[in-house]
BAVO-941695 format. One record per residue: x, y, z of N, C-alpha, C in turn; residue in one letter; residue number from 1. Coordinates in steps of 0.001 Angstrom, whole numbers, plus 500000, padded with zeros to 6 digits. Example, Ala and Ser with C-alpha at 12.3 -4.5 7.8 and 13.67 -1.06 7.14 Angstrom:
2
PT n.c1 n.c2 n.c3 ca.c1 ca.c2 ca.c3 c.c1 c.c2 c.c3 type seq
PT 513190 494310 507800 512300 495500 507800 513200 496700 507800 a 1;
PT 512850 497750 507080 513670 498940 507140 512900 500030 507870 s 2;
END
This chain:
315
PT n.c1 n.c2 n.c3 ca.c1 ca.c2 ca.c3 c.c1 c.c2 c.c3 type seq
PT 806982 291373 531370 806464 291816 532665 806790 290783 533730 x 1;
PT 807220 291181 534807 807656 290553 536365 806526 289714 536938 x 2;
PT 806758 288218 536785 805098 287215 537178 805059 288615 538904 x 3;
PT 803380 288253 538765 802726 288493 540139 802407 289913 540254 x 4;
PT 802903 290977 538843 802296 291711 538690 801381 292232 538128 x 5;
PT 800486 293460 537526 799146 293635 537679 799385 294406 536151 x 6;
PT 798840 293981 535050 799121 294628 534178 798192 296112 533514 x 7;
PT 797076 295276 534224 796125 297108 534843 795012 296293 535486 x 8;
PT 794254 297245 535749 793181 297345 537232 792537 296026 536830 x 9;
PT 792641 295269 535314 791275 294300 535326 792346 292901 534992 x 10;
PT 793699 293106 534909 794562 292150 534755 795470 291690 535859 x 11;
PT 795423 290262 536500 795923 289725 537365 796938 288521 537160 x 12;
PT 798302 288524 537488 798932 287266 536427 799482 286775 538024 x 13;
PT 799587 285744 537855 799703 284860 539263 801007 284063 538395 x 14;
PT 802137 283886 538929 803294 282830 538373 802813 282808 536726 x 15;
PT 802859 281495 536084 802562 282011 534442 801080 281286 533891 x 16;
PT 800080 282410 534805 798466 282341 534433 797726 283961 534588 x 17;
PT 797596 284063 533381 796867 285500 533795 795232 285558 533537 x 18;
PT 794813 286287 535009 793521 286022 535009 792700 287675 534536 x 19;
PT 791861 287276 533606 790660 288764 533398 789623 288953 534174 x 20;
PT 789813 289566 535575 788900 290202 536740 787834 290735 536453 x 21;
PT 787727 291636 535212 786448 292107 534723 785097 291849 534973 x 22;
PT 784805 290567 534765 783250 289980 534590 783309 288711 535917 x 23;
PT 784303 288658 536735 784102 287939 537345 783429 288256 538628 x 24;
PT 782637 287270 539659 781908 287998 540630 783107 287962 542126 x 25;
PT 782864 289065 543249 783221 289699 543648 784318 288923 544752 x 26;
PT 783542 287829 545150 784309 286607 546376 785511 285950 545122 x 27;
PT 785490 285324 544188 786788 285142 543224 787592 285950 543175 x 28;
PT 787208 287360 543151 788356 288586 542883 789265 288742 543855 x 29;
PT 788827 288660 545252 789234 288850 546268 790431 286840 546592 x 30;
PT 789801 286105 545975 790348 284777 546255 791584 285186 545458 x 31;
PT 791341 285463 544311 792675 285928 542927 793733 286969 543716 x 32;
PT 793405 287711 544584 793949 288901 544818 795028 288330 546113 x 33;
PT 794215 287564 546834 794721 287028 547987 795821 285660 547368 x 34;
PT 795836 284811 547022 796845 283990 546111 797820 284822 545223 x 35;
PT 797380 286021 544728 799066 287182 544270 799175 287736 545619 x 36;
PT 799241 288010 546291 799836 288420 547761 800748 287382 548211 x 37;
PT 799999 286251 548229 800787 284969 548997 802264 284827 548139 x 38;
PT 802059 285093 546546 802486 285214 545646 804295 285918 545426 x 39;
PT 803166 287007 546029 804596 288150 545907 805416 287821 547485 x 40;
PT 804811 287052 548480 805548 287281 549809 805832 285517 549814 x 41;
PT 806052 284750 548961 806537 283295 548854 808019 283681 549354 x 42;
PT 808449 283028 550319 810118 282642 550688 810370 283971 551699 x 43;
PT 809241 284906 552422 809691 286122 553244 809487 285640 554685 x 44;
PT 809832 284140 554955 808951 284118 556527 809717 284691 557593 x 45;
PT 810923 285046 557373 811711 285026 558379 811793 287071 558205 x 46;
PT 811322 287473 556969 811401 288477 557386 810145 289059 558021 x 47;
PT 809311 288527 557628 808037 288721 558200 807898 289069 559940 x 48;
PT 808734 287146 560238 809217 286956 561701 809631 288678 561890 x 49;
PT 810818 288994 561632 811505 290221 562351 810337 291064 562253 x 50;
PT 809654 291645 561160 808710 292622 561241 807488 292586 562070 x 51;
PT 807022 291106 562443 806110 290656 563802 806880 291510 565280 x 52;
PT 808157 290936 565115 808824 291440 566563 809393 292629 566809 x 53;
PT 809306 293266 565612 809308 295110 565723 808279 295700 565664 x 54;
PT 806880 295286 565628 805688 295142 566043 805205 295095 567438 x 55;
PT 805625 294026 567705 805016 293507 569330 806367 295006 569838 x 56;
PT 807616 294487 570001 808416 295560 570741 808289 297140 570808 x 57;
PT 807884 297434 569864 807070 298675 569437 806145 299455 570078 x 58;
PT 804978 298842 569946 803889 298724 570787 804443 298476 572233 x 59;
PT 805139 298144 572606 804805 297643 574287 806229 298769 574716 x 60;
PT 807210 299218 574341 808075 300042 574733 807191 301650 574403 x 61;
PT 806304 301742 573336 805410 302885 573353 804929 303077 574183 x 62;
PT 804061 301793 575049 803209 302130 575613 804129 302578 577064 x 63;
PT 804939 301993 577518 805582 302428 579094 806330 303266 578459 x 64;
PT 806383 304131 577491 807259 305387 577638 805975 306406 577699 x 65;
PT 804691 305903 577114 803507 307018 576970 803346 307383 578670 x 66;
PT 802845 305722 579535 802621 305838 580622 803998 306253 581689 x 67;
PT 804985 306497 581158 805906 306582 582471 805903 308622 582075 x 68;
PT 805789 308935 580790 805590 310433 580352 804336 310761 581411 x 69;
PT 803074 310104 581279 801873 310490 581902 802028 310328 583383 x 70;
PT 802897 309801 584070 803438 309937 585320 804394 311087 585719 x 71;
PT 805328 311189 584834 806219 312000 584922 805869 313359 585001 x 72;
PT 805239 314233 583627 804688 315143 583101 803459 315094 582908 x 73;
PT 802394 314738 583592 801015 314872 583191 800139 315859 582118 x 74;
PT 800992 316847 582066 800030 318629 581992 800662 318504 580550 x 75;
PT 801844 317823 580076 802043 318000 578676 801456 316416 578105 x 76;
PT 802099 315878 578866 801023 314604 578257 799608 314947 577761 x 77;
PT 798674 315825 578793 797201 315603 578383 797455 316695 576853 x 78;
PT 798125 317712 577019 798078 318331 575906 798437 317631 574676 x 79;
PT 799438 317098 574392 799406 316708 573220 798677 315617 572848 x 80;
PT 798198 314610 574142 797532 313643 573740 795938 314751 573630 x 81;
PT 795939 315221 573570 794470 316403 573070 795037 316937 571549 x 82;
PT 796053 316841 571566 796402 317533 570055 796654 316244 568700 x 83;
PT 797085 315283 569553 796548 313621 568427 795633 313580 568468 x 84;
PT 794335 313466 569194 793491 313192 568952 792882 314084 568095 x 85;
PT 792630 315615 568005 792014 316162 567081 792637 316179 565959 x 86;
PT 794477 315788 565648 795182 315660 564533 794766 314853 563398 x 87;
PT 795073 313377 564609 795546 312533 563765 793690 311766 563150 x 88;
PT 793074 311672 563782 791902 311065 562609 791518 311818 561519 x 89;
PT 791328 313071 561938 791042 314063 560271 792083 313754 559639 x 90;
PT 793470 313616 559877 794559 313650 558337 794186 311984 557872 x 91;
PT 793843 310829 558934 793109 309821 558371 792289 309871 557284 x 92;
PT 791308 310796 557840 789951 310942 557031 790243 311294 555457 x 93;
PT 791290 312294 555503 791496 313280 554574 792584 312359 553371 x 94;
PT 793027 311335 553729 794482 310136 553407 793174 309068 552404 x 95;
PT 792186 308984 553410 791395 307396 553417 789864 308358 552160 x 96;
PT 790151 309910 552314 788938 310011 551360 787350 310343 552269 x 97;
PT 787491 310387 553238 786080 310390 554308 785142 311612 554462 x 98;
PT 784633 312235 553421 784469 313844 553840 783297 313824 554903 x 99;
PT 782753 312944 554553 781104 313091 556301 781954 313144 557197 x 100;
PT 783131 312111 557633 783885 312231 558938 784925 313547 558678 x 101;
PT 785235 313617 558150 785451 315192 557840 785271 315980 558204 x 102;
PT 784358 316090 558028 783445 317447 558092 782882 317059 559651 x 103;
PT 782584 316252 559776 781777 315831 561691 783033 316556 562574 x 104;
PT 784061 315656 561989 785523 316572 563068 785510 317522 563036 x 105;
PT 785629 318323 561962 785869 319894 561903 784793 320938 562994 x 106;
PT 783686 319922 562231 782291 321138 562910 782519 320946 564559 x 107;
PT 782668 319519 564888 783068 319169 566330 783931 320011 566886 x 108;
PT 785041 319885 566646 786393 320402 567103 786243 321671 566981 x 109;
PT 785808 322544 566266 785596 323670 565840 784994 324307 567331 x 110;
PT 783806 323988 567366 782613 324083 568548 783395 324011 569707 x 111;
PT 784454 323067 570301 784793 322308 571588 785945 323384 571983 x 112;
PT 786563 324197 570594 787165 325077 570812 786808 326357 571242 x 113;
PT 786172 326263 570632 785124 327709 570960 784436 327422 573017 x 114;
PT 784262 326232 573255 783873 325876 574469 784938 326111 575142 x 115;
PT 786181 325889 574809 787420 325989 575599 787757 326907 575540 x 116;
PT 787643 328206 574497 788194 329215 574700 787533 329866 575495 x 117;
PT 785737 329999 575918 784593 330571 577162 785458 330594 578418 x 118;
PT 785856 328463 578231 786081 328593 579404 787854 328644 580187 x 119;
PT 788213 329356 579309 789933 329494 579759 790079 331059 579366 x 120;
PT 789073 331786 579859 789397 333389 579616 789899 333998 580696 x 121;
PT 790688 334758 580755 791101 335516 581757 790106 335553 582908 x 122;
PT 788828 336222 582597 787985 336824 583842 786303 336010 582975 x 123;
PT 785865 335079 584054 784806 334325 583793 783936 334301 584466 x 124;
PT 782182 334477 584245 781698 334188 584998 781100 333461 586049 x 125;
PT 780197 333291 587020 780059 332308 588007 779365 331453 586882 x 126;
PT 778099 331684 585972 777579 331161 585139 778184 330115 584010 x 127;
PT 779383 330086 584112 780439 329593 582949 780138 328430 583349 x 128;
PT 780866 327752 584278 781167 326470 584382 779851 326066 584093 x 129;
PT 778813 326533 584561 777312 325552 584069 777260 325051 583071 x 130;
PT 777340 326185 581835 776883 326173 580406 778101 325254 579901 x 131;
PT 779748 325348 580667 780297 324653 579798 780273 323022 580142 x 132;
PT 779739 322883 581443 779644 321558 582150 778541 320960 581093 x 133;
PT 777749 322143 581113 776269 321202 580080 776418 321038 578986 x 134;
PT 776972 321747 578291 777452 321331 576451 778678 319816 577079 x 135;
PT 779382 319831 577385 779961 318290 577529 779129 317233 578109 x 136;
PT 778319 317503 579350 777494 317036 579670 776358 316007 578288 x 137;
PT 775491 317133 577734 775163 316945 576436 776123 315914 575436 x 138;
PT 776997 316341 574980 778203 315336 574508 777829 314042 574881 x 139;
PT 778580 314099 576009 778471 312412 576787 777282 312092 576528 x 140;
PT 776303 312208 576431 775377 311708 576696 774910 311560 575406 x 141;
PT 774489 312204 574444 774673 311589 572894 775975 311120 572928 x 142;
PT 776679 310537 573279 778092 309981 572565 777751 308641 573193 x 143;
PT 777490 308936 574535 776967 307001 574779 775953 306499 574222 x 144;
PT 774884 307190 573692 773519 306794 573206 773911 306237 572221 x 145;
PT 774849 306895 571065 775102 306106 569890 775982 305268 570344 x 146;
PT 776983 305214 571170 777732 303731 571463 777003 302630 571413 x 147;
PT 776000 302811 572410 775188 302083 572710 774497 301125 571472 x 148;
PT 773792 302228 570566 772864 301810 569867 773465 301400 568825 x 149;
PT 774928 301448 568350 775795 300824 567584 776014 299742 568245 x 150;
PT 776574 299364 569522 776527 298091 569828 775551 297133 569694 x 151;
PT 774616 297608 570043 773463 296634 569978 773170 296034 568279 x 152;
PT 772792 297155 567323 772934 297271 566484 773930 296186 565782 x 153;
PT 775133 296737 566018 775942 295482 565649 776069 294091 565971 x 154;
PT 775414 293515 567460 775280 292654 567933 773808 291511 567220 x 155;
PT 772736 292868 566764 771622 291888 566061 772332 291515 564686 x 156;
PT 772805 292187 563972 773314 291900 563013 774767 290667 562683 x 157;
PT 775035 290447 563882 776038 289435 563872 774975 288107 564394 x 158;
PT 774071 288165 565311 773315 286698 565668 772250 286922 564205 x 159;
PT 772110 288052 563633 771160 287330 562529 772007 287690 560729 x 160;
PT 770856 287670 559662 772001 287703 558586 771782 289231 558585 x 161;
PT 772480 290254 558531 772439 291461 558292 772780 292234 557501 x 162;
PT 772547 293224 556795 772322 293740 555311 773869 294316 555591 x 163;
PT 774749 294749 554441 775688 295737 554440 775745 296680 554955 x 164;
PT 774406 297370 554478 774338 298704 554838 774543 299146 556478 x 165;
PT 773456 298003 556778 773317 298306 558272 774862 297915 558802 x 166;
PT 775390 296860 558832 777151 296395 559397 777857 297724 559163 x 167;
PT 777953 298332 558338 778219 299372 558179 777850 300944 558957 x 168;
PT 776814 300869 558974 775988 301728 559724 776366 301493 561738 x 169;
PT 776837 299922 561908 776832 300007 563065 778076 299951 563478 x 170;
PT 779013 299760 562961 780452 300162 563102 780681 301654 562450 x 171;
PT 779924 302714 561767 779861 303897 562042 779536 304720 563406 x 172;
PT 778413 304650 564017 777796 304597 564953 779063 304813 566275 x 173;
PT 779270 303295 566330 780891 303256 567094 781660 304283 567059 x 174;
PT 781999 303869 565353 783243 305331 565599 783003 306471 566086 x 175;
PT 781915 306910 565550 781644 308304 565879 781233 308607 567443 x 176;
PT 780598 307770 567789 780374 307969 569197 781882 307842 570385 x 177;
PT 782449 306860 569951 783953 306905 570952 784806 307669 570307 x 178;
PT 784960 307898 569290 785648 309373 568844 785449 310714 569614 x 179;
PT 783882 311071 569051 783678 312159 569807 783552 312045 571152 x 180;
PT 782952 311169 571493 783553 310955 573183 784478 310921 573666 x 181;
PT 785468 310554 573295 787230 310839 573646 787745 312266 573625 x 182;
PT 787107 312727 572278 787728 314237 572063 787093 314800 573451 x 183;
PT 785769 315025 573377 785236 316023 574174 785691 315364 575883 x 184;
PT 785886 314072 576124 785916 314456 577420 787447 315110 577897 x 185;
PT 788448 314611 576861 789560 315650 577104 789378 317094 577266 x 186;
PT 788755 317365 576036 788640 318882 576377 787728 319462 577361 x 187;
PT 787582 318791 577893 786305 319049 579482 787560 318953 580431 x 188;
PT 788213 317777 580871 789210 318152 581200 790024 318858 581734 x 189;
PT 790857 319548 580422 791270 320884 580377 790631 321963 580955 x 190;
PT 789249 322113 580401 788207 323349 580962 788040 323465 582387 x 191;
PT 787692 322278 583057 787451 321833 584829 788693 321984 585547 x 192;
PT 790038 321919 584886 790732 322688 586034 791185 324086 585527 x 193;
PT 791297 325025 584658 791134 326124 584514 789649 326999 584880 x 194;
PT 788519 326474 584805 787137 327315 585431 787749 326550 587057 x 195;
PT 788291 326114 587702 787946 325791 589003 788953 327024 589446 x 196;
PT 790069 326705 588848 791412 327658 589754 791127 328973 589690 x 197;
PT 790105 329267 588519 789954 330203 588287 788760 331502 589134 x 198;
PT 787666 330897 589086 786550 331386 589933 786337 330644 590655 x 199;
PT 786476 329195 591292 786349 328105 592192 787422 328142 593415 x 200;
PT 787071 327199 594064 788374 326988 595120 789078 326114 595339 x 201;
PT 789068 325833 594109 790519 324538 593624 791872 324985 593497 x 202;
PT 792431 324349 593639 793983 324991 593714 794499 323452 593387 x 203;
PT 795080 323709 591904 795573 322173 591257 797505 321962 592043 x 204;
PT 797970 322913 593164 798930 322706 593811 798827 322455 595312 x 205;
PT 797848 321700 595609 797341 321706 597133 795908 322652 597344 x 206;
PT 796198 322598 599193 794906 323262 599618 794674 324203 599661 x 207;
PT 793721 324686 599192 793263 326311 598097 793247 327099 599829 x 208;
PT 793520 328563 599691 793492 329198 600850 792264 329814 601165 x 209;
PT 791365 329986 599575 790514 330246 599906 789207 330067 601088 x 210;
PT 788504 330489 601709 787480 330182 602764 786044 329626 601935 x 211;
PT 785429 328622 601787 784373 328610 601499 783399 328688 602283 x 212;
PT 782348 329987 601829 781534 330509 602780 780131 329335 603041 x 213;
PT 779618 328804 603444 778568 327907 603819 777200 328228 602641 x 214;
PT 776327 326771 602530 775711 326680 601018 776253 327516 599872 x 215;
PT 777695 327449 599374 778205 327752 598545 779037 326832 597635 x 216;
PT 778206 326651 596309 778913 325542 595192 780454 325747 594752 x 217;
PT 781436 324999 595459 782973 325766 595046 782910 325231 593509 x 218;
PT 782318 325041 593232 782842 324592 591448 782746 326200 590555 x 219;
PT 781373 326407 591025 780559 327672 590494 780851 328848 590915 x 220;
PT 780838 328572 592710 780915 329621 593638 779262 330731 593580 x 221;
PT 778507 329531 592820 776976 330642 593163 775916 329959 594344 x 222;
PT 775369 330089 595092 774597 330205 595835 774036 328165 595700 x 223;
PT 773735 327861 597092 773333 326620 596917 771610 327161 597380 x 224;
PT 770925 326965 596890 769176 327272 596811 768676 326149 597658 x 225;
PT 769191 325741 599087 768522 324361 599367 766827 324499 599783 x 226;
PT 766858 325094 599601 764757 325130 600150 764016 325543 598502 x 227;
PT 764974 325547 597812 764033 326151 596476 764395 324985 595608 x 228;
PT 762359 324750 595255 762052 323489 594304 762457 323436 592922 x 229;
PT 762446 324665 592356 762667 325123 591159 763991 325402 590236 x 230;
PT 764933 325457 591436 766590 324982 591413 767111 323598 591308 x 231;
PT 768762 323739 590916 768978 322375 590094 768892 321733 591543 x 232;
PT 769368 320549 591603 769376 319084 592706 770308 319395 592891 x 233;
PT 771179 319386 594538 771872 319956 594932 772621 318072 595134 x 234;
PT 773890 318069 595246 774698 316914 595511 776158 316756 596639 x 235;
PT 775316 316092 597406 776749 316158 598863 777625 314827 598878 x 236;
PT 778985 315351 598580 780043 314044 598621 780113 313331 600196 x 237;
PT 780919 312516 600103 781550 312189 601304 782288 312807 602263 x 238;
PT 782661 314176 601948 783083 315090 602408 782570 315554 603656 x 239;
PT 781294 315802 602689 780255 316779 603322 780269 318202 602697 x 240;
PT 780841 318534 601577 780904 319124 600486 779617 319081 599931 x 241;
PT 779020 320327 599361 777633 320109 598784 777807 320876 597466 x 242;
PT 777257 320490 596099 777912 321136 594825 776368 320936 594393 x 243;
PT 776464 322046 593263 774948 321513 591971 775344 320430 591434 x 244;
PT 773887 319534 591047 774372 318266 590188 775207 318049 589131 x 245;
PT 774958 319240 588095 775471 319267 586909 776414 320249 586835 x 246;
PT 777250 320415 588476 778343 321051 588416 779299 319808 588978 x 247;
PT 779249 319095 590156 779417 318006 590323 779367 316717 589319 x 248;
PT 778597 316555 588737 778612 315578 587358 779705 316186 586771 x 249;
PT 780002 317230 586319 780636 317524 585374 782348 317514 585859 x 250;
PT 782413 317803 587067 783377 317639 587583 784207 316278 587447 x 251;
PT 783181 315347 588118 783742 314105 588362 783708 312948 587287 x 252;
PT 782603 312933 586381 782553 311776 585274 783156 312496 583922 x 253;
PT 782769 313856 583697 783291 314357 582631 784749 315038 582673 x 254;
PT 784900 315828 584069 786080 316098 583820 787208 315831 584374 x 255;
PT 787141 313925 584983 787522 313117 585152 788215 313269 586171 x 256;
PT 787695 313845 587124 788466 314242 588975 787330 313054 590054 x 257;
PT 788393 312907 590145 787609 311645 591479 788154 312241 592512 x 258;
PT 788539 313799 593305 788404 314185 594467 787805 315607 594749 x 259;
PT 787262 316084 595754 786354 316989 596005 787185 318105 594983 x 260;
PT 786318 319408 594685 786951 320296 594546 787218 321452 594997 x 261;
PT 787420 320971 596568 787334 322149 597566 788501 321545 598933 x 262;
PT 788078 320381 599015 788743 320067 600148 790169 318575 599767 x 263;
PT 789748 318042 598441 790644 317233 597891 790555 315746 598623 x 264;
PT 789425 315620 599071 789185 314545 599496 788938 313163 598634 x 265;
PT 789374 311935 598553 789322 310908 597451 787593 310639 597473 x 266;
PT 787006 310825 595962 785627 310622 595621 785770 308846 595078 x 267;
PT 785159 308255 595692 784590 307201 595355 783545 307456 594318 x 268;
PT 783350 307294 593233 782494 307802 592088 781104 306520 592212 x 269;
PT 781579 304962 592112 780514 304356 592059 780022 304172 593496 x 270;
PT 780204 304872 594292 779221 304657 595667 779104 306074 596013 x 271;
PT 779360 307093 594830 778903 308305 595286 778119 308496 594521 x 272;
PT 778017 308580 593299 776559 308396 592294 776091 306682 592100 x 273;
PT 774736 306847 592972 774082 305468 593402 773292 305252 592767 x 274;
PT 772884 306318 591942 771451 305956 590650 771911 304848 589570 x 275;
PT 771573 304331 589109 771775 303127 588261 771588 303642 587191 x 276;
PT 770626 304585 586542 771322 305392 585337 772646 305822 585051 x 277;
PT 773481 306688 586274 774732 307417 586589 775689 306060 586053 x 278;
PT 775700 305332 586361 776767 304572 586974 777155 303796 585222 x 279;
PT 775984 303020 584291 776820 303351 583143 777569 304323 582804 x 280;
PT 777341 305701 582868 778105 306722 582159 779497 306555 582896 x 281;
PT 779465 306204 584139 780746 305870 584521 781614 305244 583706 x 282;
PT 781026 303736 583644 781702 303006 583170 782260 303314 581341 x 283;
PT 781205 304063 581151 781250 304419 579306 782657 305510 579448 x 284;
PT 783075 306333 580777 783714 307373 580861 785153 306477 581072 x 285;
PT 785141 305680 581704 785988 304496 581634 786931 304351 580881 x 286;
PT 785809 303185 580114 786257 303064 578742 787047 303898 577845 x 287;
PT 786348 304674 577529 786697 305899 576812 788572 306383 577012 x 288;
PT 788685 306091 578587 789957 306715 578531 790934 305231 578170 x 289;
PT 790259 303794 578220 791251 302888 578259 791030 302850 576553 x 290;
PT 790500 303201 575435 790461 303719 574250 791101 304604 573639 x 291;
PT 791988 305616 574581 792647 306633 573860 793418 306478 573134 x 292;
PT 794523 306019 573678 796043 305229 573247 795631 304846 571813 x 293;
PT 794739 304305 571163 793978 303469 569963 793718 304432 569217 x 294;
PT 792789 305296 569578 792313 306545 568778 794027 307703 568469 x 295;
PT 794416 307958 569642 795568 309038 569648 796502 308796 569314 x 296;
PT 796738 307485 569523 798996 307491 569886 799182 306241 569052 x 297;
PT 798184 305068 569001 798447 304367 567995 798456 304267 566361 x 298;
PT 797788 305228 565596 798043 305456 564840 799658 305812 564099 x 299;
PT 800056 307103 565330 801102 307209 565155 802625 306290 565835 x 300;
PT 802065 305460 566843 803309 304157 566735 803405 303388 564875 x 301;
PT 802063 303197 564696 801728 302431 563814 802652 302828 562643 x 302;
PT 802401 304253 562128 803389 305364 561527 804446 304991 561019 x 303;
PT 804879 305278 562193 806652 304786 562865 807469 303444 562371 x 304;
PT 806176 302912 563289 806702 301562 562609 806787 301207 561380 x 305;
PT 805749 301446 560753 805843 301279 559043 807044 301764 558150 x 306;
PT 807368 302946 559060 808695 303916 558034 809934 303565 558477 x 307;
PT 810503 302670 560247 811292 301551 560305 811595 300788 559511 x 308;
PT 810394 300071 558966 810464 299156 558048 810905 299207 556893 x 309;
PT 810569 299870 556489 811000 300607 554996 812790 301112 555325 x 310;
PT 812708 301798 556272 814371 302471 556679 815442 300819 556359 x 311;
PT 814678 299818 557088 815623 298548 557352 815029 297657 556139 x 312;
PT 814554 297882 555213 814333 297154 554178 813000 296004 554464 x 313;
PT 812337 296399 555153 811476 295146 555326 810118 295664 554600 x 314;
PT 810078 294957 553805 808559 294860 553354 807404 294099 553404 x 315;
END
């Protein structure tokens, strides 16, 4: 047998010493395992070198061809970067063995579709955009709660000694929360300029011809109720544009438009929602998009690169 290989799961031979893993405890196994690695890659530095710098070059020519595509072509960009993201972590999941995350994607994605198909129907009601603003709405808002409470979470557990379970538990937390937060605010997205062009008076090619008639929500196009207590909170941009809150919210943090949707005027988001609650979700909405690339497209550079390697012999 070839030193440095494994003669089964409980046999480890390092140059000419072979060690029995069996009964040994768990930090040695990992020391044994790590010294046959070093083992098998003795005398590769220089190939290593090249495989570092088809790495770095990789990554950074990905990224200005992703961003000069997302300049170029926006409308196919968001699509397929909507179609990695619901792709590529389930065939992860499904590669790595994960059925809870599994199954969370499916039921997710499943649902978000069904939200997207409400709201990209031919003939929709004024009522649509509400219900679909509020199921994403909803989203975001459990999706930052667990960010949140995974961060923190993970943060007591790093200043104190913290159990497995929980380290575990709080880098779950994470995932799942900026996962599903990524997915869904794309597909909100999508939904906010098809319900606008559609029953609204957005026009994603310039200024809509439509007339908007006075206290009238162009997102919705239903009635602004300003003297009635019992109606949602009505919200006026800089415009002078007046929208429902949670047609406006949904517009601008979820479905990531920072200008009116009537007159196309540039929305200043943190000096237009001044509540100090609002203004995290901003920033969490942020995030989220400077996260995509990680969740969506890096996996599959990552891919790529690996099967380069292999093409040019580098291991």
């Amino acid at each position: 047998m070839d030193n440095g290989s494994i003669d089964d799961e409980h046999i480890i031979i390092i140059g000419n010493k072979t060690f029995d893993i069996s009964n040994l405890p768990a930090d040695e196994v990992h020391k044994l395992r790590h010294l046959k690695l070093q083992e098998e890659h003795k005398g590769h530095e220089m190939m290593h070198l090249e495989m570092f710098f088809m790495l770095i070059g990789g990554i950074f020519f990905s990224q200005c061809a992703l961003m000069l595509w997302k300049t170029k072509h926006y409308r196919t960009y968001q699509m397929c970067t909507l179609a990695a993201l619901v792709l590529v972590p389930p065939i992860l999941a499904i590669y790595t063995g994960s059925t809870r995350f599994l199954s969370c994607c499916l039921v997710f994605i499943a649902i978000n579709f069904y939200v997207a198909y409400i709201a990209t129907r031919p003939t929709i009601t004024p009522r649509t955009p509400k219900r679909v603003y509020g199921w994403f709405l909803l989203v975001h808002n459990v999706t930052y709660s667990i960010s949140v409470a995974g961060y923190i979470l993970l943060f007591v557990m790093i200043m104190t000694v913290g159990t497995e379970f929980l380290i575990q538990l709080s880098f779950q937390m994470l995932l799942y929360g900026i996962y599903f937060g990524v997915v869904a605010r794309d597909f909100a997205e999508v939904c906010s300029d098809k319900m606008a062009s559609k029953i609204g008076y957005y026009s994603p090619e310039g200024i809509t011809l439509k007339s908007l008639p006075p206290n009238t929500c162009s997102v919705c196009t239903l009635p602004l109720k300003i003297n009635s207590e019992d109606d949602e909170e009505l919200f006026t941009l800089n415009c002078s544009h007046s929208f429902h809150e949670k047609c406006i919210r949904g517009w601008c943090i979820i479905g990531k438009k920072d200008i009116c949707p009537y007159c196309k005027e540039k929305v200043d988001l943190r000096h237009t929602f001044t509540n100090p609650w609002q203004k995290p979700h901003i920033l969490y909405g942020n995030y989220l998009d400077l996260i995509r690339y990680m969740v969506g497209w890096q996996p599959i550079v990552l891919f790529t690169l690996s099967q380069l390697n292999k093409a040019f012999g580098l291991n």
